[in-house]
N, C-alpha and C positions, 0 to 999 in steps of 0.2 A: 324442723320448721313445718308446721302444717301449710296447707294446701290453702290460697283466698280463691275465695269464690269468684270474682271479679273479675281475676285476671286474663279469663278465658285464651288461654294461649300466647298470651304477648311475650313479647324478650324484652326484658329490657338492659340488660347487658350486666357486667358486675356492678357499675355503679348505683343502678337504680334497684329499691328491696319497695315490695308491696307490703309488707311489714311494717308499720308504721308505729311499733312499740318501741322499734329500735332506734335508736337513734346515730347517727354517725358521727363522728370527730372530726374533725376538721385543726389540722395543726394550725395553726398560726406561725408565720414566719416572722419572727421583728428585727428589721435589720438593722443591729446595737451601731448610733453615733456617738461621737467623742461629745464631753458635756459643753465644750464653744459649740457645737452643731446644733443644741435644742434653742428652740423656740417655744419656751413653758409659757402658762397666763395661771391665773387665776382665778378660781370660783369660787362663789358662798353660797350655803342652802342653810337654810334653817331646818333643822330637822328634833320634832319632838320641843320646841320652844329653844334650842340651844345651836348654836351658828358652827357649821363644818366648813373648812377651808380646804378646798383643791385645788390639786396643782397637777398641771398635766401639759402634754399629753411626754411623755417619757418612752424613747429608742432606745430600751434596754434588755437586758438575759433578763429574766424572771430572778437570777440569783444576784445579779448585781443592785437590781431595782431593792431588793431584800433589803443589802450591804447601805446602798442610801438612806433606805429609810430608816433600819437601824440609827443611823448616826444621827441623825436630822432629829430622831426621837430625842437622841440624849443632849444634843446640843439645846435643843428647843423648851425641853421637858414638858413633853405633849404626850398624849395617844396617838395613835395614828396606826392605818391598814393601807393595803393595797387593793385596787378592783379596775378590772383590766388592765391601764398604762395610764394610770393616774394612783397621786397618793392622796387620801383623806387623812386630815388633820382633826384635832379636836381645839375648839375655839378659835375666835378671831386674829390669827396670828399669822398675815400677811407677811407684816416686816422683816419678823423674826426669822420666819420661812425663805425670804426671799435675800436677803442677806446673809445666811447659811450657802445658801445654792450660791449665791453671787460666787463665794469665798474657793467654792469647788471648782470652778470654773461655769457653770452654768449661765444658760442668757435667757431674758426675758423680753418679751414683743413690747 
């Protein structure tokens, strides 16, 4: 690591880098609830002329969040991704969506 000129002698311990290319990580902890525990809603955005349905916010492993939306897709016959601890859907397909999850045990606000 080269030397900043700035930093004229400061510490600032391991946490802190005057390197500001780097970027650090930060885990995220999500602590997985059972699907009677969530309190999903749902959103709509238009994006590109064409309506996304979301549904969030989802207390789950990254692998199990996978495993749902897998199925959701098949049952639904949608597209659909993951970004953060919500799922995006392709079209307007509340009912569809929310009557699946009903079925899993899932709850809504």
């Amino acid at each position: 690591m080269h030397k900043n000129l700035f930093e004229m002698g400061a510490d600032f311990g391991d946490e802190w880098q005057s390197d500001n290319r780097k970027k650090s990580k930060q885990s995220e902890t999500i602590e997985a609830k059972e699907p009677n525990r969530h309190q999903l809603y749902f959103a709509k955005e238009k994006r590109r002329g064409k309506v996304v349905t979301i549904v969030k916010p989802f207390h789950l492993s990254k692998d199990d969040l996978k495993i749902v939306l897998k199925t959701l897709k098949k049952q639904v016959a949608t597209g659909g991704t993951i970004k953060d601890n919500s799922m995006e859907f392709q079209g307007d397909i509340a009912d569809k969506i929310q009557d699946s999850l009903e079925k899993m045990g899932y709850i809504f606000r």
